[in-house]
MIMAR-838627 format. One record per residue (C-alpha): residue number from 1; x, y, z; residue in three letters. Coordinates in steps of 0.5 Angstrom, whole numbers, plus 2048, in hexadecimal, padded with zeros to 3 digits. Example, Ala and Ser with C-alpha at 12.3 -4.5 7.8 and 13.67 -1.06 7.14 Angstrom:
BEGIN
pos / x / y / z / code
1 / 819 / 7F7 / 810 / ALA
2 / 81B / 7FE / 80E / SER
END
This chain:
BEGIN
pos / x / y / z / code
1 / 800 / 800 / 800 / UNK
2 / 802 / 807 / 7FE / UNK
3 / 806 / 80A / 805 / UNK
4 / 802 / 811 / 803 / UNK
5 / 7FC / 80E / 804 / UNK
6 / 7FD / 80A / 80A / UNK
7 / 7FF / 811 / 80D / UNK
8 / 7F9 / 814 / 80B / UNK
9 / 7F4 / 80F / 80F / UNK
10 / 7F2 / 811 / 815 / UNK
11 / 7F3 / 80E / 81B / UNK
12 / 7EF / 809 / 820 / UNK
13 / 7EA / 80D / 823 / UNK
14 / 7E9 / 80A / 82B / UNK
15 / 7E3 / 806 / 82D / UNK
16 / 7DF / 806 / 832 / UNK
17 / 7DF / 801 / 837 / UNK
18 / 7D8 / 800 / 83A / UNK
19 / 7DA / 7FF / 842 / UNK
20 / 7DD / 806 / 841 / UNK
21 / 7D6 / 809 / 83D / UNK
22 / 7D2 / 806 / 843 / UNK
23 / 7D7 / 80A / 848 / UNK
24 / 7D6 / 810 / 844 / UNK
25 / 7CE / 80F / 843 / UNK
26 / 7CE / 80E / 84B / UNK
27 / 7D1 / 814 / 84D / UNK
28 / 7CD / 819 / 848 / UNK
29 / 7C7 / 816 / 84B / UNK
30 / 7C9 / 816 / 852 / UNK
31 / 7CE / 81D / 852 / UNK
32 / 7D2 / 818 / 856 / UNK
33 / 7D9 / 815 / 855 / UNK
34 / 7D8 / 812 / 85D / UNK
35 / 7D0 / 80F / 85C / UNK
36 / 7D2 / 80C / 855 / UNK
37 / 7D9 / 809 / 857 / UNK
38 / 7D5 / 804 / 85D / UNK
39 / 7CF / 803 / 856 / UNK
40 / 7D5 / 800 / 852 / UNK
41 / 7D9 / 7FD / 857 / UNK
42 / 7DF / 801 / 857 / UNK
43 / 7E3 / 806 / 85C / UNK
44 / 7E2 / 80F / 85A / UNK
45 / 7E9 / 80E / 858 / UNK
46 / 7E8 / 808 / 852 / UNK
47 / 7E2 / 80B / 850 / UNK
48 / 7E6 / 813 / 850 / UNK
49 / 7EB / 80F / 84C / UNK
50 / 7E6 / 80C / 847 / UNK
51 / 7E3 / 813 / 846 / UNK
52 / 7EA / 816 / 845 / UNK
53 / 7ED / 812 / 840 / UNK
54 / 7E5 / 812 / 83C / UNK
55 / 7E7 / 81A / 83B / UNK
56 / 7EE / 819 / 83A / UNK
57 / 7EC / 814 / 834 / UNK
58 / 7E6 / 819 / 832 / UNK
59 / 7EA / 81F / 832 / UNK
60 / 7E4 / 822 / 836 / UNK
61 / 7E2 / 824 / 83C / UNK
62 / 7DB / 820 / 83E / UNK
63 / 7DA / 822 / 845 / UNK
64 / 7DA / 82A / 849 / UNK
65 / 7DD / 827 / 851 / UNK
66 / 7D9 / 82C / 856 / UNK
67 / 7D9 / 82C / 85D / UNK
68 / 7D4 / 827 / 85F / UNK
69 / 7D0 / 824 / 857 / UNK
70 / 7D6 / 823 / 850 / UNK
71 / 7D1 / 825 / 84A / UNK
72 / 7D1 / 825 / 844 / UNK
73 / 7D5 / 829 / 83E / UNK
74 / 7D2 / 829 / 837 / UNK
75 / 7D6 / 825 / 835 / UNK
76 / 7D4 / 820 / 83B / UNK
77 / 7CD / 820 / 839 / UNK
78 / 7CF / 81F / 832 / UNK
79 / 7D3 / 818 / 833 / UNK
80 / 7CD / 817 / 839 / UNK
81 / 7C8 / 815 / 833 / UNK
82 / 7CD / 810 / 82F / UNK
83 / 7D0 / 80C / 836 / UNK
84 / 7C7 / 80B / 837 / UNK
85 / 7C6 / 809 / 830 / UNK
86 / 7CD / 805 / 830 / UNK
87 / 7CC / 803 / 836 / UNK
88 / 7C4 / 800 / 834 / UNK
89 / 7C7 / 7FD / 82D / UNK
90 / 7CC / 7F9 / 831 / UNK
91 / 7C7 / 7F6 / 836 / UNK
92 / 7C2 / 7F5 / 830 / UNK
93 / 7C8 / 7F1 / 82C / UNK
94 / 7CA / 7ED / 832 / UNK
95 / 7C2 / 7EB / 834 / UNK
96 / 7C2 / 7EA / 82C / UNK
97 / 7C7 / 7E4 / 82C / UNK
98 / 7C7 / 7E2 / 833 / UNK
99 / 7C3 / 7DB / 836 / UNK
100 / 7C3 / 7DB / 83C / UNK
101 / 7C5 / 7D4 / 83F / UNK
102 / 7C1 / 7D6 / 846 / UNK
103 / 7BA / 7D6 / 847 / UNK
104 / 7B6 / 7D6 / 84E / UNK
105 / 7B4 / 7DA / 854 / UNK
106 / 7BA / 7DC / 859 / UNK
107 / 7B6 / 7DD / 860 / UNK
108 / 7BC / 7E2 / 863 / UNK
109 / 7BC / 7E6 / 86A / UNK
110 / 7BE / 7EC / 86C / UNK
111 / 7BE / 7F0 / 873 / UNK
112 / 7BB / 7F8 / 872 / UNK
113 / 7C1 / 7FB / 873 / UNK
114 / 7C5 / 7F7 / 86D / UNK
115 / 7BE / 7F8 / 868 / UNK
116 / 7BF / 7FE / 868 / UNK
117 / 7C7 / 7FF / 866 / UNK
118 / 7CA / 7FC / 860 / UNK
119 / 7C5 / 7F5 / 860 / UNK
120 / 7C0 / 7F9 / 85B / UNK
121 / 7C6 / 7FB / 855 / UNK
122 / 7C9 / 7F3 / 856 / UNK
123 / 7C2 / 7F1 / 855 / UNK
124 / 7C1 / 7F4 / 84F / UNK
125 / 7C7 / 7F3 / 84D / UNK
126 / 7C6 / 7EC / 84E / UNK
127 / 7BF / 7EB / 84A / UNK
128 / 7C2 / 7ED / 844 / UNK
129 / 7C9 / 7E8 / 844 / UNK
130 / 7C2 / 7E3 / 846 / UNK
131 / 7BC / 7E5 / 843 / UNK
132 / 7B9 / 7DF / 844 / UNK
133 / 7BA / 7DE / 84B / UNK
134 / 7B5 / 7E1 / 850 / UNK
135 / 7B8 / 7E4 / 856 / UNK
136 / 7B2 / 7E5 / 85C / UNK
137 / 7B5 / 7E9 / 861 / UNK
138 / 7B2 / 7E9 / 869 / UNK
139 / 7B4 / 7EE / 86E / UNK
140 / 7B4 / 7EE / 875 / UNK
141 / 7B9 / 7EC / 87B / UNK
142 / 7BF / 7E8 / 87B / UNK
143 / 7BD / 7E3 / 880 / UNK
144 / 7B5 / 7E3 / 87D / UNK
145 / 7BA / 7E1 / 876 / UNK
146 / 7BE / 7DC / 879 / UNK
147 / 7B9 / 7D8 / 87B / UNK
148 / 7B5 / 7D8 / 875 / UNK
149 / 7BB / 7D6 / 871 / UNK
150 / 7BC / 7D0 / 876 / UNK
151 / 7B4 / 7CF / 874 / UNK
152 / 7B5 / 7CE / 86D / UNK
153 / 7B2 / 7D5 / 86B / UNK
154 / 7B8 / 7D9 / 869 / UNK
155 / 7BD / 7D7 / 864 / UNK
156 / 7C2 / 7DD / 866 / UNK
157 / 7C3 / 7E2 / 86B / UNK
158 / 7C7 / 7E8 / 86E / UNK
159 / 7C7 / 7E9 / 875 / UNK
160 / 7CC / 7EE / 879 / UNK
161 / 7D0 / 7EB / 87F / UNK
162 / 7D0 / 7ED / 886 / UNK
163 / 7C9 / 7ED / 887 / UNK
164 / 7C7 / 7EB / 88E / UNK
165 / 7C1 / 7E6 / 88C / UNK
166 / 7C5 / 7E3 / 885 / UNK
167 / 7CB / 7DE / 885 / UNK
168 / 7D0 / 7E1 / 881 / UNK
169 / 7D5 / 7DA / 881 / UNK
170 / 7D2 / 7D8 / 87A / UNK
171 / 7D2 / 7DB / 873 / UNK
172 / 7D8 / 7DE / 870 / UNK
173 / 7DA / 7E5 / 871 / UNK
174 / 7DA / 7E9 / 86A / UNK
175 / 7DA / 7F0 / 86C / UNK
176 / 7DD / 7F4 / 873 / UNK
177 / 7DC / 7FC / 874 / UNK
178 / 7DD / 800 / 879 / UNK
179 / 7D7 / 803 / 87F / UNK
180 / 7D8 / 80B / 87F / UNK
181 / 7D4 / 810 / 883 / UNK
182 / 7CE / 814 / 87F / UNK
183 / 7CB / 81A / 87F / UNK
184 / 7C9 / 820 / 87B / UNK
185 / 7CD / 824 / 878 / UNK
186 / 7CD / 82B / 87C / UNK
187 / 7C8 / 828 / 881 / UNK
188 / 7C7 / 829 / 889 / UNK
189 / 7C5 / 822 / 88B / UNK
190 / 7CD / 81F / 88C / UNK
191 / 7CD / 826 / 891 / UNK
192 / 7C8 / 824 / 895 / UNK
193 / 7C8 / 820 / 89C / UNK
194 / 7C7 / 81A / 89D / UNK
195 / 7C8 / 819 / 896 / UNK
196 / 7C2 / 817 / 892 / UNK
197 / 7C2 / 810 / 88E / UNK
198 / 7BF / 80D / 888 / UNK
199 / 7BF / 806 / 889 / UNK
200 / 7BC / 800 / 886 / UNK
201 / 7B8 / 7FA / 889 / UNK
202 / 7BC / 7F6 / 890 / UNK
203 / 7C2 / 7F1 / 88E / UNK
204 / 7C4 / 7F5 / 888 / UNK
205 / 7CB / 7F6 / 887 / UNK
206 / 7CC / 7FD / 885 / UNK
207 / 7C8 / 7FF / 88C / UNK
208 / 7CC / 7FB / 890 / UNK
209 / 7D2 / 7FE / 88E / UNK
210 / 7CF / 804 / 88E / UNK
211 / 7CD / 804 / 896 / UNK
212 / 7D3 / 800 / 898 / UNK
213 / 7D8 / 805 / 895 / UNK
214 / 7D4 / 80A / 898 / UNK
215 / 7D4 / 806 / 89F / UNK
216 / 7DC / 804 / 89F / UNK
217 / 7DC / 80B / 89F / UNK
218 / 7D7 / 80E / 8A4 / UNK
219 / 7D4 / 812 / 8A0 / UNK
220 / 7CC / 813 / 8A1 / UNK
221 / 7C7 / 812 / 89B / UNK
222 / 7BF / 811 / 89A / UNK
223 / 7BC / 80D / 895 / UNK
224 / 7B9 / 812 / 891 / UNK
225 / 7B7 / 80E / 88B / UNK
226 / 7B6 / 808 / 88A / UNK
227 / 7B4 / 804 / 883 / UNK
228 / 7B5 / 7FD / 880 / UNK
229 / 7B7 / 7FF / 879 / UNK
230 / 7BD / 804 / 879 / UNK
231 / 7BA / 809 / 875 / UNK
232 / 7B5 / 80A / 87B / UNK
233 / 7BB / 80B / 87F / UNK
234 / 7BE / 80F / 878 / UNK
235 / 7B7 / 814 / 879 / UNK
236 / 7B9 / 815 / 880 / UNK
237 / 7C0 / 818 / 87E / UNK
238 / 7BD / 81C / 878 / UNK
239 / 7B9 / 820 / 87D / UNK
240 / 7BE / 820 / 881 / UNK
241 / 7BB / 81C / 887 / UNK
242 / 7C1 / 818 / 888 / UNK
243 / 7C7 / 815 / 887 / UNK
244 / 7C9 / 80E / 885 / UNK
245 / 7CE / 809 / 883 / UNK
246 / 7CE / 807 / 87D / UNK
247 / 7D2 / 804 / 877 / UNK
248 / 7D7 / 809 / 874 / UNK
249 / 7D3 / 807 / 86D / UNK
250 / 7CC / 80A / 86F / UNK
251 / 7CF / 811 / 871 / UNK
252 / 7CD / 815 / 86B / UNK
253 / 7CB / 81C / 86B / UNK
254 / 7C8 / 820 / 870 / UNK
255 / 7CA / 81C / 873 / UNK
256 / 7D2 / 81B / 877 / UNK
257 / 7D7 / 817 / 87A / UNK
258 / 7D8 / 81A / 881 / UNK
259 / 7DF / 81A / 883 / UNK
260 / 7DF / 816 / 88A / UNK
261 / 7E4 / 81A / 88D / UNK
262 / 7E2 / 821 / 88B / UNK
263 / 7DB / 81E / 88F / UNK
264 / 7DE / 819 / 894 / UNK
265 / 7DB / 813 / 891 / UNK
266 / 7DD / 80D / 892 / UNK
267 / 7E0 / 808 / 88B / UNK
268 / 7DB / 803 / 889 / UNK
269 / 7DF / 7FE / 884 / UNK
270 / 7DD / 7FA / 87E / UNK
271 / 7D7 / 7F6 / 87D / UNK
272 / 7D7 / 7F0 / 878 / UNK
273 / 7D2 / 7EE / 873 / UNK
274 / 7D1 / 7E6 / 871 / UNK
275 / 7CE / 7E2 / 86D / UNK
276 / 7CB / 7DC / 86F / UNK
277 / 7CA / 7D7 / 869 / UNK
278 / 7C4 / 7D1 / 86A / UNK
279 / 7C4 / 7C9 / 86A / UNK
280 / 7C1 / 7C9 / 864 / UNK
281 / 7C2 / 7CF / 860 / UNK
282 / 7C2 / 7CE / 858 / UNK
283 / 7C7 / 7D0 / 852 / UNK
284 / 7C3 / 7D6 / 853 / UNK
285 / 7C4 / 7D8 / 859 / UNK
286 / 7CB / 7D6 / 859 / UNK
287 / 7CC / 7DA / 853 / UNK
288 / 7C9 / 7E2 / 857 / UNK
289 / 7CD / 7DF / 85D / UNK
290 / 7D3 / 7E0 / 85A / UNK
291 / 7D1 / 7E7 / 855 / UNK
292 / 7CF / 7E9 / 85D / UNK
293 / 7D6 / 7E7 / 85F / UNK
294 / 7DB / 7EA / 85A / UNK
295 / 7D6 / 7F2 / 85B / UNK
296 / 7D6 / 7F2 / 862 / UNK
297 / 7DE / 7EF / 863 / UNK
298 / 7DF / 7F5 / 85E / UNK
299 / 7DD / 7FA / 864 / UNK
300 / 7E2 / 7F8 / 86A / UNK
END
């Protein structure tokens, strides 16, 4: 071939890898680098570095980054209509080809705290990898689903460790995040003594932590709020009734990590997420088992 006409085409333009076009959807859609990173199962810094190297590539600007929101630039909003409409082909090309080799109904439980974290994203993520498998979701205490999975009437649960009324010798560990004290952003209950609390139901193990933390110390409190979900206690601290402990991945704003030595609280540890596989669960369920393990092990 003529060494001019090789000088004259062009170079390879950079493709858009799907993984980087969901990033790039979530956080238009959040205003968040934060929220999206725990939606895709990445830390703020991977997905800082996958938005980067997307604009490097493209020669643009794509996001404004504000002190409390990132929105988009034109151009942002321009590329925002083709990651949706790639994003749509390639799931529309997949379903096309793809035969799914499971089938079936999956009966998997999930205490509230956890149902109302990363399990909704992991759950859709996983109809679409196993459109023919069903997955009917119970909520409610761990120890209510432990017995239910020793009945035969789950397949799968999670439950949290450290639970007065739950055994937490069986199931695997498959996430471990830290206990930290939360309040609102700006709010006076924190100030207030005896210092009010927002807690749940007895034996729970944020509580216990909680109140025992605050024992060991000698510091007064009163229960001010009590609620078997966390977002009744999250309710409390939005009103700025209370403070609670709470999983640092559950802290978002107005509401705040309050720093324990600037209010005399005392450290509260980790908790353990685990999840407990029945007798005589199917391929199916062994399959969401496994999806539930690698999402939440990416967490720790």
């Amino acid at each position: 071939m003529n060494s001019t006409l090789l000088t004259e085409l062009p170079a390879a333009l950079p493709l858009l890898e799907s993984d980087v076009l969901k990033t790039f959807v979530g956080i238009a859609e959040s205003g968040s680098f934060t929220r999206t990173a725990a939606q895709v199962f990445r830390t703020t810094a991977a997905v800082s570095q996958q938005i980067k190297r997307l604009e490097e590539s493209l020669g643009r600007t794509l996001f404004l980054r504000e002190s409390r929101r990132v929105r988009l630039t034109s151009d942002g909003e321009i590329l925002l209509g083709y990651a949706r409409r790639l994003l749509k082909l390639n799931e529309e090309a997949v379903s096309h080809f793809l035969v799914p080799n499971l089938a079936g109904t999956v009966r998997f439980g999930t205490p509230f705290d956890i149902g109302v974290g990363a399990l909704p994203d992991l759950l859709s993520q996983f109809a679409l990898s196993h459109p023919a498998v069903q997955v009917d979701v119970s909520v409610g205490r761990s120890c209510e689903l432990i017995e239910r999975l020793d009945a035969g009437e789950l397949d799968l649960t999670l439950l949290n460790t450290g639970n007065g009324d739950a055994d937490d010798s069986r199931g695997e560990i498959i996430c471990s995040e830290s206990l930290v004290w939360a309040g609102r952003d700006g709010g006076l209950a924190v100030k207030r003594n005896p210092l009010p609390l927002a807690v749940a139901s007895l034996g729970c193990a944020w509580r216990r932590a909680a109140m025992d933390g605050l024992d060991r110390l000698g510091r007064s409190y009163r229960i001010a709020y009590s609620s078997e979900q966390c977002a009744g206690q999250e309710a409390a601290l939005l009103a700025d009734l209370a403070i609670a402990a709470f999983p640092a991945s559950l802290v978002k704003p107005p509401l705040r990590r309050l720093p324990q030595q600037e209010h005399g609280l005392p450290p509260l540890g980790d908790y353990h997420i685990k999840l407990l596989r029945g007798s005589n669960r199917g391929a199916a369920a062994e399959a969401l088992a496994t999806q539930v393990a690698v999402a939440y092990g990416a967490r720790r």
